[in-house]
N, C-alpha and C positions, 0 to 999 in steps of 0.2 A: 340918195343912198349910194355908197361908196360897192362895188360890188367884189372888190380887192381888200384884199392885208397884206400887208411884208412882214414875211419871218425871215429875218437876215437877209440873203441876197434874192432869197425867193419870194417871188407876188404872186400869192395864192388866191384863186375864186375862194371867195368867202361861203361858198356853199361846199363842203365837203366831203366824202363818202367814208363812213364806216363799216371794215370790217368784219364784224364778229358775225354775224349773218349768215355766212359764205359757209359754216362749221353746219354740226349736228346738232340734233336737241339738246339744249341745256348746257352751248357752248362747249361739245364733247364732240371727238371722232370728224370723220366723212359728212360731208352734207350728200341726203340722199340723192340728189342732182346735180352730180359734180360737172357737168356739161353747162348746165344751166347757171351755173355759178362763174364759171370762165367767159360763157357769152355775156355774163351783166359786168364784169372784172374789165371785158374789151370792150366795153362801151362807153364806161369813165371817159376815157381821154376825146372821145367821140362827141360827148356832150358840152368839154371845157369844162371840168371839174381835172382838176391840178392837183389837188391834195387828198391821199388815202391814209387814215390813220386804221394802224392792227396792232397788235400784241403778240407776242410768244404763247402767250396763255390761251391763245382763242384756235382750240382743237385739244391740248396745245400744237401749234407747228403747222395745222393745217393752214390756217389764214395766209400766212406768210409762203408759202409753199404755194398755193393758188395764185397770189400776187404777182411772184417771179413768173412761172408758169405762165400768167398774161399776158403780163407787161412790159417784164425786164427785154430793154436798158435802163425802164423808166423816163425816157426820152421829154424832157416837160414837167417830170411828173415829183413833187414833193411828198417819197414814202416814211409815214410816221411810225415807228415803232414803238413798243413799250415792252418793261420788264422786271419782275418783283413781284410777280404771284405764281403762286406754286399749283398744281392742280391735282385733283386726287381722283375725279370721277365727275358726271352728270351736277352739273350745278355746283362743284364745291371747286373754293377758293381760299387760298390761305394766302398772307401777306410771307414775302420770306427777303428780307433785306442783309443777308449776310454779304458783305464785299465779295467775298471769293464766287457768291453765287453770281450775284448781280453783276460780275465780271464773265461768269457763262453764261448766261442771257442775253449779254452783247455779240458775244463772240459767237454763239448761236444763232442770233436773229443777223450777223452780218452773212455769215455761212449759206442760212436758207435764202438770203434775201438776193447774194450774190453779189454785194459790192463793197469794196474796201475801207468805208464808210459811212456809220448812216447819219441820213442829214438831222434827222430829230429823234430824238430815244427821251421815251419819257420815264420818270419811277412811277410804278404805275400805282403803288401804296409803299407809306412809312411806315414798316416795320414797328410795330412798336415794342417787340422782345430786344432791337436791337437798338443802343443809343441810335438817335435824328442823324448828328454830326457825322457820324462814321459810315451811314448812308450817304451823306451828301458830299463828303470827302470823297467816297467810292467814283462816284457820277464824277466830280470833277477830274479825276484821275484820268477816268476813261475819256473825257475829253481833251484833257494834254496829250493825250500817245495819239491822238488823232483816230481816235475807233468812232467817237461819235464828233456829231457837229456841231449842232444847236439840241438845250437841254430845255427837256419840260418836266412837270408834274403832274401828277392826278391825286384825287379825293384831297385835297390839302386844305388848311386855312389859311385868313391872313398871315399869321406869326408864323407859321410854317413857310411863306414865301417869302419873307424878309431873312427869316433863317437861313433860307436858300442861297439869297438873293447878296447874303455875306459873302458867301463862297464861289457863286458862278451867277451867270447872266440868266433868268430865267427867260425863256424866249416863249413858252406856250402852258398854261394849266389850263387841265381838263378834267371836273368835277361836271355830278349831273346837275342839271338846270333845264326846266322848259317850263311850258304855262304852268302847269300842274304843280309843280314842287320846286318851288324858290329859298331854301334854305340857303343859299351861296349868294346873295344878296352883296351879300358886305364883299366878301372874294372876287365879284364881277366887278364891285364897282373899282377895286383896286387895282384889279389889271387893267381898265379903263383907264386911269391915272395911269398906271405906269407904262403904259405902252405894250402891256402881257398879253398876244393872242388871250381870248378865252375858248376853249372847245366845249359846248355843253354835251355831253353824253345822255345817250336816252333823251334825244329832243322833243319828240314826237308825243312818249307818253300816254298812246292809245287806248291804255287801260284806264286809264283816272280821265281823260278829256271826256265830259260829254258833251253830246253834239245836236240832238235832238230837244226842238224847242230853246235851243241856249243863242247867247248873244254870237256866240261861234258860228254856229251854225246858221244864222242870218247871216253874217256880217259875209261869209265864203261865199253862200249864196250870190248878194249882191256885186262881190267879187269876181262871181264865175268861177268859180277856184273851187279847189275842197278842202275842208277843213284841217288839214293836216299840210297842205301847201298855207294857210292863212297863219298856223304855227309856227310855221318856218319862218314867214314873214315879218311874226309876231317877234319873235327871237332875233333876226335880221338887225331888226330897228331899234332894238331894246339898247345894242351898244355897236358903235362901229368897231370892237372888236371883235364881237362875238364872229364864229365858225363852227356852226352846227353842218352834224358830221351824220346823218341818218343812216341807216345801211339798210340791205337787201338783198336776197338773189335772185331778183326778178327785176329784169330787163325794164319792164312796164313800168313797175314800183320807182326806180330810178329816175326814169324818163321825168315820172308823176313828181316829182321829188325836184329834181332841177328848175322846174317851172315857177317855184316860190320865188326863184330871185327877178322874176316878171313880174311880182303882187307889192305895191308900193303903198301901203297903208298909211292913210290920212293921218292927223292927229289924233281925233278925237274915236277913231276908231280903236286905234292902239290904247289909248287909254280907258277905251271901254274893255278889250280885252285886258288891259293889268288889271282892270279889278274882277277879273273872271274868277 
């Protein structure tokens, strides 16, 4: 198993950190442990994890704001941004694809993030008040003037990637996927073909995985692992592009989390887990 992907000139650990975590309940505000969130933030690069994907929307501003605060220069380091959800409070998210905004999202997240360019800016949702095209027009713009680098997408389908894919180079989609909830089936396997990073969001899935008495919970067992590093691994091998992106604000969790790229699951175990 390949432990690397290339997005453009960058070769990222295919194991990568997410984000959203680092905020308050319900992806709102302050994380009650902002101390605690900086010391897991400086520990990334410490582990050879290379690539952090966040959003403008996750606080909003706080994520991004923590990031700099750790890390910048970024020295090594492939920071993923995203942009096109608006936020109104505790758990709410609205898609907002207007040009002019999605043009202060960039220029917001370049601002907080502190650098002249960001290397990947994803749409983080298609609008769907506002034509596709005139979205994707927007995105391309912003990468002629040289504000962003390399472009991705999130929640997208196949036709929606080929849409894209008219207009600018897709470099990475990130829709959710893990053991639990495989609706993006057909989407993985596209980017597979096409050379598309896949990022699955919400890897992990802790609430729907059971673990007690299940083939998971043997199989980790005999791994030594836990069942949530056997996930990871599960996901790992499913496609050499996947780039499962787990987040956390605990240093432990992290640690816990990196060690999946050490669990090399056989064949027939992996198949035993897809039909979990």
């Amino acid at each position: 198993m390949s432990k690397h992907f290339q997005i453009g000139n960058h070769q990222i650990n295919r194991l990568g950190f997410g984000a959203m975590r680092i905020t308050g309940k319900g992806v709102w505000g302050e994380h009650p442990n902002r101390a605690q969130c900086l010391a897991t933030l400086k520990r990334i690069p410490e582990l050879g994890i290379n690539f952090i994907d966040t959003a403008d929307s996750y606080g909003p501003d706080v994520s991004e704001n923590l990031i700099r605060e750790a890390l910048y220069p970024y020295d090594g380091l492939l920071i993923a941004t995203k942009g096109g959800l608006a936020r109104h409070g505790d758990n709410l998210w609205a898609p907002l694809g207007r040009p002019e905004y999605l043009r202060q999202c960039v220029l917001m997240s370049l601002r907080r993030l502190g650098v002249e360019r960001i290397d990947l800016w994803q749409l983080h949702r298609i609008d769907p008040k506002v034509p596709r095209q005139e979205q994707l027009d927007a995105v391309a713009e912003f990468q002629k003037e040289g504000l962003i680098h390399h472009i991705g997408l999130s929640e997208v389908s196949v036709e929606d990637i080929k849409a894209a894919q008219a207009t600018f180079e897709v470099s990475t989609v990130q829709n959710q996927y893990n053991m639990a909830l495989r609706k993006y089936e057909d989407v993985l396997d596209y980017c597979t073909a096409q050379g598309i990073a896949f990022i699955p969001w919400y890897p992990l899935a802790k609430a729907q995985l059971p673990v007690e008495d299940t083939v998971l919970g043997e199989i980790a067992k005999r791994y030594e692992a836990t069942p949530f590093q056997i996930a990871l691994a599960w996901l790992l091998k499913r496609s050499p592009n996947m780039i499962p992106i787990p987040g956390t604000s605990q240093v432990h969790h992290l640690e816990e989390n990196t060690k999946a790229l050490d669990v090399e699951l056989d064949l027939s175990d992996f198949e035993s887990l897809s039909k979990f």
